[in-house]
C-alpha positions as CSV (number, residue, x, y, z in Angstrom):
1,X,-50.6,17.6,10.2
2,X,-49.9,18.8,6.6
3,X,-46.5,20.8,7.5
4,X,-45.3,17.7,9.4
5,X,-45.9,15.4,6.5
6,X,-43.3,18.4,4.6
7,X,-41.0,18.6,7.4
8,X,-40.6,14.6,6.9
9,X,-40.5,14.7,3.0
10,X,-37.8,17.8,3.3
11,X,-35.7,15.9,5.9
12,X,-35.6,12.4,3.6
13,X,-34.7,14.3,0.8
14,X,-32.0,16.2,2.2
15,X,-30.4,13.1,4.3
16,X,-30.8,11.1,0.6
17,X,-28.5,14.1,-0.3
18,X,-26.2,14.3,2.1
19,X,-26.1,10.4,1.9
20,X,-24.9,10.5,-1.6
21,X,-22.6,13.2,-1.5
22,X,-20.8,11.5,1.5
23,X,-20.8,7.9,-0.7
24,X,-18.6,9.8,-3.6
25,X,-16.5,11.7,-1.6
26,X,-15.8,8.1,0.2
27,X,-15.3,6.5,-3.7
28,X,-16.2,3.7,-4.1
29,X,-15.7,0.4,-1.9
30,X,-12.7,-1.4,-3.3
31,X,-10.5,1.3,-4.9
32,X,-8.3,-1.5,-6.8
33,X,-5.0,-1.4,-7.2
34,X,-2.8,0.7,-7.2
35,X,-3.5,1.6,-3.6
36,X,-1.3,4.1,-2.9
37,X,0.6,5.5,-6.4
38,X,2.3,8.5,-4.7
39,X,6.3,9.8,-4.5
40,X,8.1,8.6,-2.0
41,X,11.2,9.8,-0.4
42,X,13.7,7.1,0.7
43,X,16.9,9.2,0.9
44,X,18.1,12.5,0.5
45,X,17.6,12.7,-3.9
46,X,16.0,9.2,-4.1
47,X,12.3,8.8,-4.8
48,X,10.4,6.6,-5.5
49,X,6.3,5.7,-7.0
50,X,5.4,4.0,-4.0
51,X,2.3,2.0,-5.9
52,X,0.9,-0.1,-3.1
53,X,0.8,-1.3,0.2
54,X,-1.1,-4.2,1.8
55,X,-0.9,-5.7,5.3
56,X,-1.7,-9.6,4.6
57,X,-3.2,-10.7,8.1
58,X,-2.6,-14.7,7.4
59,X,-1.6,-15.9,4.0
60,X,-1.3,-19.9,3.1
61,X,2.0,-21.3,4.2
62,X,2.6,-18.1,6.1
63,X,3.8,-17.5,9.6
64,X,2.4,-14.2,10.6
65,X,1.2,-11.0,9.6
66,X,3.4,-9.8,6.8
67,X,3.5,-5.9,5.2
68,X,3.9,-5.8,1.2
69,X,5.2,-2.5,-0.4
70,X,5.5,-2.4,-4.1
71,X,6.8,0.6,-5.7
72,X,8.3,1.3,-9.0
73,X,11.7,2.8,-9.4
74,X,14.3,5.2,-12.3
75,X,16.7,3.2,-11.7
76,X,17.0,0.1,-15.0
77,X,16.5,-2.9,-14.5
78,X,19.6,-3.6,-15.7
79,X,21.2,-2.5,-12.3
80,X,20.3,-5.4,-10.0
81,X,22.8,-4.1,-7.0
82,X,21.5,-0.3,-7.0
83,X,17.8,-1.8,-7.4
84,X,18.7,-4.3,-4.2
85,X,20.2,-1.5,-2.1
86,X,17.4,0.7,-2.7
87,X,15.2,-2.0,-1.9
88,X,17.1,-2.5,1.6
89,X,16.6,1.7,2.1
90,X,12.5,0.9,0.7
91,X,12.7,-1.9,4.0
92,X,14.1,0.1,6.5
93,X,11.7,3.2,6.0
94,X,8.7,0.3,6.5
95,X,10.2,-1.1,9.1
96,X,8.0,0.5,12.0
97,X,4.8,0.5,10.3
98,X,5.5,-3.1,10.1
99,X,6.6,-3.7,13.5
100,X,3.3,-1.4,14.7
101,X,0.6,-3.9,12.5
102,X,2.9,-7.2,14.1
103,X,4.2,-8.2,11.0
104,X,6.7,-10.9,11.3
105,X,7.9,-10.0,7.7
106,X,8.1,-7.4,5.3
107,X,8.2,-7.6,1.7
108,X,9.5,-5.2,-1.4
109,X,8.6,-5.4,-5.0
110,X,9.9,-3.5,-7.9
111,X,7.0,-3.2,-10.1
112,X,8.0,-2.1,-14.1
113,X,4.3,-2.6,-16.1
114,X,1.1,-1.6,-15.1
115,X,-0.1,-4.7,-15.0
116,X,2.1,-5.0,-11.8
117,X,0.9,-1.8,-10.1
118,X,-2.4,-3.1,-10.7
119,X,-1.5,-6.5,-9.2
120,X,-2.3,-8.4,-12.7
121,X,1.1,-9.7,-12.7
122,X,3.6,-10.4,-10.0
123,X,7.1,-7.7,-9.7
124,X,10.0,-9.0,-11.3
125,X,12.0,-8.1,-8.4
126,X,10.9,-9.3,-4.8
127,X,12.9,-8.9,-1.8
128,X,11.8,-10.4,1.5
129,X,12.6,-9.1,5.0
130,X,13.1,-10.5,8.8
131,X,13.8,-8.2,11.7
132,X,16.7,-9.3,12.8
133,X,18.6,-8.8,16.3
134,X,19.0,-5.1,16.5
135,X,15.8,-4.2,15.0
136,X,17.0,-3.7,11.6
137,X,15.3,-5.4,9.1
138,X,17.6,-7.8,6.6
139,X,17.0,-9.2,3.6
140,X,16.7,-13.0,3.3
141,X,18.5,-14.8,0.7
């Protein structure tokens, strides 16, 4: 009777430990923002801090399930055209993953604070997608 009431005290202290190590290995339960914050190649030479993205299942106002990618970018933010066509390159390499989750939209911000990795304050640049006939995804204006 004795060595079972040890075999039980050994086995709830080891599954308390395995039970913790396996919670901080997992981190904890809402990571926060930035979700991603890794390079990512668009193009041959062209990468990018890919900072987040979040698949919004139904927003207000919204039709559909829509993918949001927000990365930040080298190129200033003086240069609106080379931001926008990177933006269309950022669109296309989403485009599947999008299609995949059923989103009816896809949408790009260039984020160039913290505050707008950590989704404090909104990217001064936002580009929004369609699929359009063909399968490529253009931007709306």
């Amino acid at each position: 009777m004795r060595n079972l009431l040890v075999v039980r005290r050994l086995l709830v202290v080891v599954l308390g430990c395995t039970l913790s190590a396996v919670a901080r290995a997992q981190g904890p339960s809402s990571p926060g923002y930035p979700n991603v914050d890794k390079p990512f190649a668009v193009a041959a030479g062209d990468t990018v801090q890919l900072l987040n993205r979040v698949l919004i299942d139904r927003a207000p106002g919204a039709r559909g399930t829509r993918l949001d990618v927000q990365y930040s970018t080298r190129i200033p933010a003086s240069d609106m055209t080379a931001r926008g066509e990177q933006a269309d390159r950022v669109a296309q390499r989403f485009g599947d993953e999008a299609l995949k989750a059923g989103a009816r939209t896809l949408t790009v911000g260039i984020c160039d604070t913290r505050a707008c990795a950590e989704t404090k304050e909104p990217p001064r640049q936002w580009y929004v997608y369609e699929r359009g006939i063909g399968g490529a995804w253009r931007r709306k204006p």
